[in-house]
N, C-alpha and C positions, 0 to 999 in steps of 0.2 A: 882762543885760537879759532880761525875761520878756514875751514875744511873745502872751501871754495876750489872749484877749480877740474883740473883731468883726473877723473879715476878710471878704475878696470872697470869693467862692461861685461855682461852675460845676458842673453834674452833666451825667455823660454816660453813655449806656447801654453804648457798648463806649469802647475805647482809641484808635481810629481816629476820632473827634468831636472836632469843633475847640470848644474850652470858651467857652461865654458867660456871660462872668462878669454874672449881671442881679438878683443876690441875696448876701445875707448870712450869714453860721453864724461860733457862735460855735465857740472854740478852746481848751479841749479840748472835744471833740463828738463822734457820731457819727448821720453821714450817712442811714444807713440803718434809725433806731429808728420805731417809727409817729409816723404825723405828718409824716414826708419822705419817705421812697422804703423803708419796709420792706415786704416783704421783696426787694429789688429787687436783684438786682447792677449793678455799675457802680459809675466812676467817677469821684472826686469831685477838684476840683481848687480849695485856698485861697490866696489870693495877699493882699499884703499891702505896702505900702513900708514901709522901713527906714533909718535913719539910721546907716550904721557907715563903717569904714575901717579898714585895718590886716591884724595877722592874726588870725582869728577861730575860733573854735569852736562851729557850730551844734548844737544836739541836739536830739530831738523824743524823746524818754521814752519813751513807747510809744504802737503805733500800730496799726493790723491792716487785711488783710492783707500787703499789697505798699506799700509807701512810698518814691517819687520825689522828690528837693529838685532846685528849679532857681533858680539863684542870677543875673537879670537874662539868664536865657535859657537860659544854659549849667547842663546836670545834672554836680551835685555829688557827689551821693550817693543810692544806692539801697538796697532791703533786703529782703528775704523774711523777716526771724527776725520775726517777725508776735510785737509784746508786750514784744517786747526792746527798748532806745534803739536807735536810730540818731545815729551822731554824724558830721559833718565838720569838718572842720580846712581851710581854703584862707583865701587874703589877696585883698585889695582893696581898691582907694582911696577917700578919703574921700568921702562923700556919699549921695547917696539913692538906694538902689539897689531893687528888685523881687523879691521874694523870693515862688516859688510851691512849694507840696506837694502832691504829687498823690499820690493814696491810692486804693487798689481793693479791692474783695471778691470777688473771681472766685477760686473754688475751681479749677477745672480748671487743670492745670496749676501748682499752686502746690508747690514742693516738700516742705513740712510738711502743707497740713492735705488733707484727704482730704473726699468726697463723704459718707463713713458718720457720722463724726462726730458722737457726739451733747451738741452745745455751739454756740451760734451765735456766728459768729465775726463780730461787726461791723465796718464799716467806720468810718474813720475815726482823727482826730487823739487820742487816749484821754488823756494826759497834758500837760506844761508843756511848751511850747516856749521855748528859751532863747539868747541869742545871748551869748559872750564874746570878752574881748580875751584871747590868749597871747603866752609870749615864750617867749624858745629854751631859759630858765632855770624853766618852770614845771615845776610839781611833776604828773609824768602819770599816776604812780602812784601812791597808798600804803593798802597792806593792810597788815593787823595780825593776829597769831596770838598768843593766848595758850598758853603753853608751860609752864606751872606755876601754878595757881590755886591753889598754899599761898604761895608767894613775890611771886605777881604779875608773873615773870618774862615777857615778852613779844617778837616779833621783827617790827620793822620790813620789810616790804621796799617801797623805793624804786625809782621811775623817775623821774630828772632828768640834766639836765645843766648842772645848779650847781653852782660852786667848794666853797661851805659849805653845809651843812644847818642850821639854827637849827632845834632841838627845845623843845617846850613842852606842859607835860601839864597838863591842865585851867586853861589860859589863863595859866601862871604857867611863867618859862626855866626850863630844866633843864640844856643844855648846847650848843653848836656841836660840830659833828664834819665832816672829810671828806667828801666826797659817796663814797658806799657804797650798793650794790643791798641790803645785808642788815646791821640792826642789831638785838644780843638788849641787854636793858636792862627794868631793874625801876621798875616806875612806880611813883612818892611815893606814901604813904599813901592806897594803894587800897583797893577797895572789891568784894568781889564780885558780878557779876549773877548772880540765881537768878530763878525763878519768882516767889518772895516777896519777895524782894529786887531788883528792878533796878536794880543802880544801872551809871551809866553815866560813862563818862570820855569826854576828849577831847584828842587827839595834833594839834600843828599841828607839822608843816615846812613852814618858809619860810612861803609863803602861803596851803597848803593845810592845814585843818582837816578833820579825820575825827572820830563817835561812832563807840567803839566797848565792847565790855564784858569784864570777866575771868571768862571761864569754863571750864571743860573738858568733855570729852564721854567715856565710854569704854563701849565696847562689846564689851570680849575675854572676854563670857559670855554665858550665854541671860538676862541683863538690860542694863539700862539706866542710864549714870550720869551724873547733871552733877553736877561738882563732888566727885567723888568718891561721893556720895548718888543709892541707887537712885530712878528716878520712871517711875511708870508715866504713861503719854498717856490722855489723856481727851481727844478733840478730834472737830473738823467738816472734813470738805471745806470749801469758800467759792470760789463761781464766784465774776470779775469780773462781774456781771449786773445788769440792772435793765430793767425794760420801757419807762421813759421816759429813761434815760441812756444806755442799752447798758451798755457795757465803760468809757466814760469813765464811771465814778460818781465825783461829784464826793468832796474827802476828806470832806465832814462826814459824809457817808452809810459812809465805810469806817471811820473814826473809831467813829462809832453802832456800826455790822458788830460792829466788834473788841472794844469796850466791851461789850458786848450778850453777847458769848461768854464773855470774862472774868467777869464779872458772875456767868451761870449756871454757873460752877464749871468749867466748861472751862479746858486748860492747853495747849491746841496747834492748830493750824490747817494743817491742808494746800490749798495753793494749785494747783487743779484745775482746768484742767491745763496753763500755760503758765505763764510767766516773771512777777514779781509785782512792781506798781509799789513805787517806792519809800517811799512815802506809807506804804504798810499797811508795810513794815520798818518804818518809825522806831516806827510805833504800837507792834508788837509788842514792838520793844525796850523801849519805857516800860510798855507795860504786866505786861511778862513773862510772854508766848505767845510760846511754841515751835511752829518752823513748817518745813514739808517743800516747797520748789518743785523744779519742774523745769519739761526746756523742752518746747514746743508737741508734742504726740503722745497719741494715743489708739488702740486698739485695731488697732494695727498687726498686717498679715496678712504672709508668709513672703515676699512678694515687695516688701513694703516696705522690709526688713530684708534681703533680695537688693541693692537699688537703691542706687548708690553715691551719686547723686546728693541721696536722701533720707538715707541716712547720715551723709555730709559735711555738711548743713545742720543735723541734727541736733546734730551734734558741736558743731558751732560756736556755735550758740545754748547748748549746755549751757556753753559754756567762757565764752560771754557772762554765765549765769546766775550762776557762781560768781565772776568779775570783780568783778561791780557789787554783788551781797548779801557778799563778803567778811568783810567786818567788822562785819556786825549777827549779834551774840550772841543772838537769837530766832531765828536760823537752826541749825539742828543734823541735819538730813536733806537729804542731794542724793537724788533721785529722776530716774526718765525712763522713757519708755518704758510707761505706762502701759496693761496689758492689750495686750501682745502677744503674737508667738507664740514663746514662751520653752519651748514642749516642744520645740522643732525645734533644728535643728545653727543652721538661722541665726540664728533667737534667743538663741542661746548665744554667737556669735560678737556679735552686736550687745551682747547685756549685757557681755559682758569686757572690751568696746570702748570702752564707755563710764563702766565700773566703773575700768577702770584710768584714762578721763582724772579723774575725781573725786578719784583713789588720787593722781595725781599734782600736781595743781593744789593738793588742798586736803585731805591726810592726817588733819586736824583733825576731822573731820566723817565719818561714815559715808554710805556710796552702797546702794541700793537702786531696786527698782521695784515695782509692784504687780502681782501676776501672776492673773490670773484662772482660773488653771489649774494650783489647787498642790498635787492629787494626783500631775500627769503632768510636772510641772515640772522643766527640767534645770538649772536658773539658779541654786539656791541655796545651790551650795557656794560661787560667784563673791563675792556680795555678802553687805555686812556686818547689813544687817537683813531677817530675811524677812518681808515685806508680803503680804498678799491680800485680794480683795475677793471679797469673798463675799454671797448674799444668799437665807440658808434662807429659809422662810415666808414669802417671795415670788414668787421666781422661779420654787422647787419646789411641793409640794404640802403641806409639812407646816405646822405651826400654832407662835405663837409660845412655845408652853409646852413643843413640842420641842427649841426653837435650842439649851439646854444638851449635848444630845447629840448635834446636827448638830455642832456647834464641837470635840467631842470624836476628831472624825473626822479634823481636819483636823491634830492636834497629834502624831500619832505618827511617829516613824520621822525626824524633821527632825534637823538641823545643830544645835549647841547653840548657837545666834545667838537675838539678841531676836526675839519676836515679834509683830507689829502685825495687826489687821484693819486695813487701813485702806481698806473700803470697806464699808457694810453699812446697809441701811436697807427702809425699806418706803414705797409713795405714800401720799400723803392729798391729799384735795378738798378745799379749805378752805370749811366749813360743812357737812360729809355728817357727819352724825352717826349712820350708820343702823349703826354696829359691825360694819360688815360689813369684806374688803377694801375701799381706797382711801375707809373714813373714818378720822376723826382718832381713835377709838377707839382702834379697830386699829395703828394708828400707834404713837400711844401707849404700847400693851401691847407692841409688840414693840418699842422701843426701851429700856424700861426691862427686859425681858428682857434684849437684849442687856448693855446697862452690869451687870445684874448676875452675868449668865453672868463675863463678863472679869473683873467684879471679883474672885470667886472662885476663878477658875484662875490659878493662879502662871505658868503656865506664857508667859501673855500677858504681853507688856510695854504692850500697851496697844489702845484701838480708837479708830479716826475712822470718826465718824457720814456715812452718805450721806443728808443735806447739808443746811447752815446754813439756804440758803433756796429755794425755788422758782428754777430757770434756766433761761433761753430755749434754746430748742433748736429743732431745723431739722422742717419741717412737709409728711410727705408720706404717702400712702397707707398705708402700712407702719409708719411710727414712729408714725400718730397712734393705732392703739390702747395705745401703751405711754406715749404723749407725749399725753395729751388738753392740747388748747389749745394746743399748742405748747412745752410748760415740761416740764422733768425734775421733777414734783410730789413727790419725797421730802423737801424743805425742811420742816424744821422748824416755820419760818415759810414765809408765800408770799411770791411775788413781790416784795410791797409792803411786806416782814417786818412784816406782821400773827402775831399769834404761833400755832400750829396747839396742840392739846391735850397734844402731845409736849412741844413746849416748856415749856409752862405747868407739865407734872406731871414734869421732870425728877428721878430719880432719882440722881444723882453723889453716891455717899457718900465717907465719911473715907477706905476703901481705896485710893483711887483718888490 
């Protein structure tokens, strides 16, 4: 059942306000975009009836920041992994019962996102809300790992607590077996997913159906390979944003996103800087972008990375990220930890921390982060891809017809691992045409600078562009000369992906 749609409404300015529900919002929304309460913190609370009975599994998809269920009064479930599902599992008798979500944006005190942050983190319901019926026989888990992309060979593993397994690969029997945590077994006349290629299968046990795709990833050099076949990354960051949706952007608008990238020659997408709905996976898998998440963190300082408190949540949310994206083959980067302080003993302890739960969950896939600091970096003998963001001819002083030898600086003396930028761009004003900084000129010349610098040096396994499109960001004396209006203005397109002159005069040749 999908809960989609008008509920009752209550906003509150703290946690302590007794909700008056005297208004409507829809569901997925968020609360705090202009037009309702932005930039406002507080609390918003949707309630709703329900017709269920039995034993149930609710989930809200994602959400941000803090999300409360209470199920005819009594709290069900709670959650801080701000962007990750929340699910509950509890029973109840048949009938019409009350069902409310209460949702906040209060930074302080939240264990992931931090006051510096530059990303606005909205309030609100962001994806599907869903209710179902379970049994003690349902299927809880099932990932898929491909094991051999010349044979098709692949390994089930299962969480149930049924007598038989009934297997079926792409809607047609294959076999019953034992109830078993772990089954390897070659899927009928398969099909590889590549970039070019997606193609995609699908695994049912018992009740539960999964997409998922045959591919392999390997990275035991300073390249990159799916499928055996080196590929360099051509890619965009991509905030969830929008200035009239927030972080709920409905799919046709993520659909458009991801079509839009595909389109201009692009092969990969990083999802910056929190956990990605599932909407934009599926896209990815069909459309064959390749794409790097991780979970909620940015620019973490030494006593972030001290804090056990913020480490534990960390953790948990990453181990939530690789759970739920498992089996979308448009996945092939775990990431975290974005821009922290990875010169220090604690940053080294946090990377190895979180390097080996990646190593351990999901050996299939390479772990990394992005380090903004990859002269002085102690991080990267740990992980399996080195990443950095970097940003010559902006942030410094020099022009974009130097970046080939800024870039050059950055390549020597490393680890024989892939090499990614994966952050690098310049702002633009959308209509400053005066060629100066922060117009689209500008913009323009140093982006196709960069794509050509990378295409030319071997040494890169690839770069992701700082960023697809204009993204809301937090508005105070200090960020707004770097944040004019409020938006991080490196986007390609703005806001409203209006397209900037970068976009228009993309450079992505054959090398790539």
């Amino acid at each position: 059942m999908i809960l989609d749609g008008i509920w009752e409404f209550a906003w509150c300015k703290d946690n302590a306000s007794v909700p008056c529900f005297d208004t409507f919002a829809a569901v997925p929304g968020c609360f705090d975009t202009p037009g309702m309460f932005y930039p406002e913190q507080g609390t918003a609370y949707y309630r709703r009836k329900v017709t269920a009975g039995g034993s149930l599994r609710l989930k809200i998809a994602s959400f941000g920041l803090h999300a409360q269920v209470f199920w005819d009064g009594e709290k069900i479930a709670e959650s801080f992994l701000a962007w990750s599902p929340l699910t509950a599992e509890f029973s109840t008798s048949d009938g019409v019962h009350e069902l409310i979500i209460k949702v906040d944006n209060f930074i302080a005190g939240h264990p992931l996102f931090r006051e510096d942050y530059d990303f606005y983190n909205f309030g609100g319901i962001y994806d599907h809300v869903t209710l179902e019926n379970i049994s003690a026989d349902s299927i809880r888990k099932l990932a898929v790992f491909t094991l051999d992309h010349e044979t098709g060979e692949i390994e089930l593993q299962i969480e149930s607590a049924a007598e038989k397994l009934d297997i079926s690969f792409d809607g047609k029997f294959f076999r019953s077996v034992d109830n078993t945590p772990s089954l390897r077994l070659k899927v009928p006349d398969f099909k590889l997913w590549s970039i070019d290629t997606p193609d995609l299968h699908t695994v049912t046990v018992n009740e539960k159906t999964v997409t998922f795709g045959i591919r392999t990833i390997n990275w035991d050099s300073d390249v990159l390979k799916i499928n055996g076949k080196v590929v360099k990354l051509i890619g965009v960051n991509r905030h969830e944003s929008h200035p009239e949706f927030g972080a709920a952007t409905p799919e046709a608008l993520i659909a458009s996103d991801l079509c839009q990238i595909k389109k201009a020659g692009f092969n990969f997408v990083r999802g910056s800087h929190y956990p990605q709905r599932e909407f934009f996976f599926e896209m990815c898998d069909r459309l064959g972008l390749l794409v790097w998440e991780e979970p909620l963190s940015w620019g973490n300082c030494e006593s972030d990375l001290q804090d056990p408190v913020f480490m534990d949540t960390l953790e948990a949310q990453l181990r939530d990220c690789i759970a739920n994206s498992i089996n979308h083959p448009s996945l092939i980067i775990h990431g975290f930890l974005n821009e922290c302080a990875s010169d220090t003993d604690a940053g080294y302890a946090a990377v190895k921390r979180l390097t080996d739960v990646c190593h351990q969950l999901d050996p299939g896939r390479p772990a990394t982060f992005a380090t903004n600091r990859p002269l002085t970096d102690k991080c990267f003998e740990l992980v399996d891809i080195i990443a950095m963001n970097i940003y010559p001819a902006w942030y410094s002083g020099e022009y974009p017809c130097d970046i080939p030898g800024e870039l050059e600086k950055y390549t020597a003396d490393l680890p024989e691992k892939p090499l990614v930028i994966s952050e690098i761009g310049a702002a633009a004003i959308y209509g400053d045409h005066s060629g100066t900084p922060w117009s689209e000129e500008y913009q323009s010349e140093y982006v196709n600078t960069v794509l050509e610098s990378v295409a030319a040096d071997p040494r890169f396994s690839g770069v992701i562009l700082w960023l697809f499109c204009n993204a809301n960001t937090y508005i105070d004396p200090v960020r707004a000369r770097f944040r004019p209006r409020g938006f991080n203005n490196k986007g390609l397109l703005d806001e409203y992906r209006r397209p900037k002159l970068a976009w228009k005069n993309l450079k992505i040749g054959r090398e790539f």
